[in-house]
C-alpha positions as CSV (number, residue, x, y, z in Angstrom):
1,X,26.7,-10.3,10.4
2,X,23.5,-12.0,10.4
3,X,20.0,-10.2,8.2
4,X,18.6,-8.2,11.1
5,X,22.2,-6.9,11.9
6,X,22.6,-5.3,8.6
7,X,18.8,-4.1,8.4
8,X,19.4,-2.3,11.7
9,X,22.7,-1.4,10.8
10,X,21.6,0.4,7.4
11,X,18.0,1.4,8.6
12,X,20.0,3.3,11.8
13,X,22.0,4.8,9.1
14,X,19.3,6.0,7.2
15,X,17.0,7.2,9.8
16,X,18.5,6.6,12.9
17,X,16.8,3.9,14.5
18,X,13.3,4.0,15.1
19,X,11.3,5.3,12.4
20,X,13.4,2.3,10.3
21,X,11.5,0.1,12.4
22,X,8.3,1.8,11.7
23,X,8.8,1.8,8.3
24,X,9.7,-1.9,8.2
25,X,6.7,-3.1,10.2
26,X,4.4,-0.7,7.9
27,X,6.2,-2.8,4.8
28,X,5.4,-6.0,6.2
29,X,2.2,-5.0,7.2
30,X,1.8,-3.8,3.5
31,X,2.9,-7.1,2.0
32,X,0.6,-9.2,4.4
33,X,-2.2,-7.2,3.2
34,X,-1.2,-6.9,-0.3
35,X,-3.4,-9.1,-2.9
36,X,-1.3,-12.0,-3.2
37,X,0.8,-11.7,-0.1
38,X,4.6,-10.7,-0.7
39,X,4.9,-12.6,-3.7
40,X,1.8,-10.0,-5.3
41,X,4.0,-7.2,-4.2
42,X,7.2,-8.4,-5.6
43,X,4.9,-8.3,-8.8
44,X,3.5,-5.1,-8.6
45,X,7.3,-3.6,-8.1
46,X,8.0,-5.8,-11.5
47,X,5.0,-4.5,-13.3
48,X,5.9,-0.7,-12.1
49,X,9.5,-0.4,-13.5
50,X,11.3,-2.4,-10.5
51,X,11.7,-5.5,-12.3
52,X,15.5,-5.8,-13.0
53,X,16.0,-4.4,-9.0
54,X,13.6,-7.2,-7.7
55,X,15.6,-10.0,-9.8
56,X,18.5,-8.7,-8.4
57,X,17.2,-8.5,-4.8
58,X,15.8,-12.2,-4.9
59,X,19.1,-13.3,-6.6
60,X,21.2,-12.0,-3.9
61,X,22.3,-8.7,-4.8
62,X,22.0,-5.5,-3.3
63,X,21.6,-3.1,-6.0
64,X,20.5,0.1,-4.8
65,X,17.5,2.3,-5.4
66,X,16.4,5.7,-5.2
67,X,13.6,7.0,-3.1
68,X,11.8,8.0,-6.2
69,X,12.2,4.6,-7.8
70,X,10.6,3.1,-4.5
71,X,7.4,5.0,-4.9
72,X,7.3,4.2,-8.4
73,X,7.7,0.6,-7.5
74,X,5.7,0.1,-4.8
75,X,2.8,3.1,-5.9
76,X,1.9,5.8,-3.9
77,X,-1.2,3.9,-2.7
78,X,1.5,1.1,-0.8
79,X,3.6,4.2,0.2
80,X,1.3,6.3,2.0
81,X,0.0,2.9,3.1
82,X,3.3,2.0,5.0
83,X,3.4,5.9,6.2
84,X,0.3,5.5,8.1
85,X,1.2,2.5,9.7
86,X,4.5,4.1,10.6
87,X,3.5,7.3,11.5
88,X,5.7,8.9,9.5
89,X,5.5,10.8,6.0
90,X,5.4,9.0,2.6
91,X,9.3,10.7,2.3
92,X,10.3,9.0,5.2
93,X,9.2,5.7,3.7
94,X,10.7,5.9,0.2
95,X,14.2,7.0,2.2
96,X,14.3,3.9,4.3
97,X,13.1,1.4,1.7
98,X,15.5,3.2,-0.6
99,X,18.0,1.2,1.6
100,X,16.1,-1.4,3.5
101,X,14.0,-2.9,0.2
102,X,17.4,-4.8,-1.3
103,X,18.2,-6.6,1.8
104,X,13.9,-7.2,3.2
105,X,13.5,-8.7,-0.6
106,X,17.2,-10.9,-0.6
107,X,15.7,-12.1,2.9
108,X,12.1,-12.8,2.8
109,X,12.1,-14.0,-1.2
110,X,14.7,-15.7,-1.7
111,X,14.9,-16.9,-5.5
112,X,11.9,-15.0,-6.2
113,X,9.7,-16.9,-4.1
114,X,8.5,-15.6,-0.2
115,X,10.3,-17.8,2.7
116,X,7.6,-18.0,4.5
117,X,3.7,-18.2,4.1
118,X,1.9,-14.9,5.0
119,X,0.3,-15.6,7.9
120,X,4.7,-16.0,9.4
121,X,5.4,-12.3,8.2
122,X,4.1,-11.2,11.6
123,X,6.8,-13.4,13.5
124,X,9.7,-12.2,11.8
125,X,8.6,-8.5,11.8
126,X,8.5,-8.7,15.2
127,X,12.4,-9.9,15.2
128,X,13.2,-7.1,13.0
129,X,11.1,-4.7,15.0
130,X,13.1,-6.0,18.3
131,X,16.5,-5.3,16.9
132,X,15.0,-1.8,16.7
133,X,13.5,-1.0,20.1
């Protein structure tokens, strides 16, 4: 089972479908925009109590989080941030990155470090998006 497999297969199971896809184009969205790019935003989830999660994200594990964690994390700035761009409310967010987060991060940062340079994010959103719709 390939990466956007199991982010369909756990988004669908956490919100059945298509706000998951929402939600991950709002958090790609998010980390394009964010100062620094993903890598900034891996930072601000360290500096905000996420740190041991993201290490174990970027080092392959899937250790899970709780939707309060997420918006501790992320902020409640980059929550209702991704809710906009989704459409859907900042609970809604926290939910699906709740389950989406460990896998997006293992994915797209690797080691710690983004697997592609920003301007790419678009690209592979749209390949998550398309396993969506």
């Amino acid at each position: 089972m390939g990466i956007f497999d199991s982010i369909e297969q756990l988004a669908g199971s956490a919100l059945g479908g298509g706000d998951a896809a929402k939600v991950a184009g709002g958090f790609i969205s998010a980390a394009e925009n964010h100062p620094g790019g993903l890598g900034g935003l891996l930072e601000t989830m360290k500096n905000n109590g996420l740190g041991d999660h993201v290490n174990n994200w970027t080092s392959g594990q899937t250790t899970q989080v709780e939707p309060g964690q997420v918006e501790q994390g992320l902020g409640s700035g980059i929550v209702n941030q991704i809710a906009e761009h989704a459409g859907v409310s900042s609970a809604v967010v926290t939910t699906a990155l709740s389950t989406m987060l460990p896998l997006l991060i293992q994915h797209f940062a690797p080691n710690g470090q983004p697997a592609a340079p920003q301007g790419e994010l678009g690209g592979i959103a749209s390949q998550i998006l398309s396993k969506f719709v």
